[in-house]
C-alpha positions, 0 to 999 in steps of 0.5 A, spaced: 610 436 308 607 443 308 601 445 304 601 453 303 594 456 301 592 462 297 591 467 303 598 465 305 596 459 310 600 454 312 598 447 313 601 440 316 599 435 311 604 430 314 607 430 321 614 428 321 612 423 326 607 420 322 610 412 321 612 411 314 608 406 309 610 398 310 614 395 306 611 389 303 617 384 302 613 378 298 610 383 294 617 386 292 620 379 292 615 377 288 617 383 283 625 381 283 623 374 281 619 376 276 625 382 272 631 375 274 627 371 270 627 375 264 632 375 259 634 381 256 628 388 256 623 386 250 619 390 253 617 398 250 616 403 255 610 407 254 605 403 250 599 402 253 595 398 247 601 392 246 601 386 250 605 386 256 612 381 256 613 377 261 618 372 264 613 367 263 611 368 255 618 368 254 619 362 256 613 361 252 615 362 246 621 359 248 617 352 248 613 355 241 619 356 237 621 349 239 615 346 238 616 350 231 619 344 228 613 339 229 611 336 235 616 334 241 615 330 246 615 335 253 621 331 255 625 334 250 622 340 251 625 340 258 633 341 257 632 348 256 625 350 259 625 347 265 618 348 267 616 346 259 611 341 262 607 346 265 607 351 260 605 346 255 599 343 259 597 349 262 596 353 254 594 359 257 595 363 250 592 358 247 598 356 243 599 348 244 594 343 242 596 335 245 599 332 240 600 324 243 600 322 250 606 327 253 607 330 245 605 337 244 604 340 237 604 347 235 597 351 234 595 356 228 595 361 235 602 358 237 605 360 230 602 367 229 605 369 236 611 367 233 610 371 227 608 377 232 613 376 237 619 373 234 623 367 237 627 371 242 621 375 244 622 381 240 617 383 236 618 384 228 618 392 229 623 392 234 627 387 230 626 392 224 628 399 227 635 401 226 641 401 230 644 407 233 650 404 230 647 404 222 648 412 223 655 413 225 660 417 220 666 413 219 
């Protein structure tokens, strides 16, 4: 890379034997797990004040909706979350509350991110913009 300055001066900024940046493959394979685990892409571009959808919290939800109901032993939770146990204990958002011995129930915090987000992760606005198709002319 060249660096032309204002009298006309031309600099090297970068030689084309300097050695190219290290790829990092844990840090790439870490990324494309992420993206496999999603389900669909809920998330909006070009927010930076809204929380960010994660593989993780849509399983999350995934557990609240099923939770939604009442409470359920983890058990059964499991048949479609297969990390639902550890979701559930962990509570990082805050959303579940131990119900019983291996039964968990759902949190104030719990339905009101259901009621944010809705059960597939899209969130109440997402779900209420119009379609493309709405506006086609017969």
């Amino acid at each position: 890379m060249l660096g032309v300055g204002a009298k006309g001066e031309v600099e090297v900024i970068v030689s084309p034997a300097a050695p190219m940046p290290r790829k990092d493959p844990k840090r790439r394979s870490r990324l494309v797990e992420e993206h496999r685990r999603r389900a669909g892409d809920p998330q909006e571009g070009g927010g930076s004040r809204k929380p960010v959808m994660t593989a993780y919290r849509q399983r999350a939800l995934a557990c609240a909706n099923a939770l939604r109901q009442g409470p359920q032993p983890t058990r059964a939770l499991r048949a479609s979350i297969p990390d639902a146990t550890k979701i559930v204990y962990d509570n990082v958002y805050g959303w579940f509350a131990p119900f019983s011995r291996g039964v968990y129930q759902l949190t104030t915090a719990g339905r009101a991110a259901l009621d944010f987000w809705g059960p597939d992760g899209a969130r109440e606005s997402d779900r209420r913009r119009p379609s493309a198709e709405m506006f086609r002319q017969p």
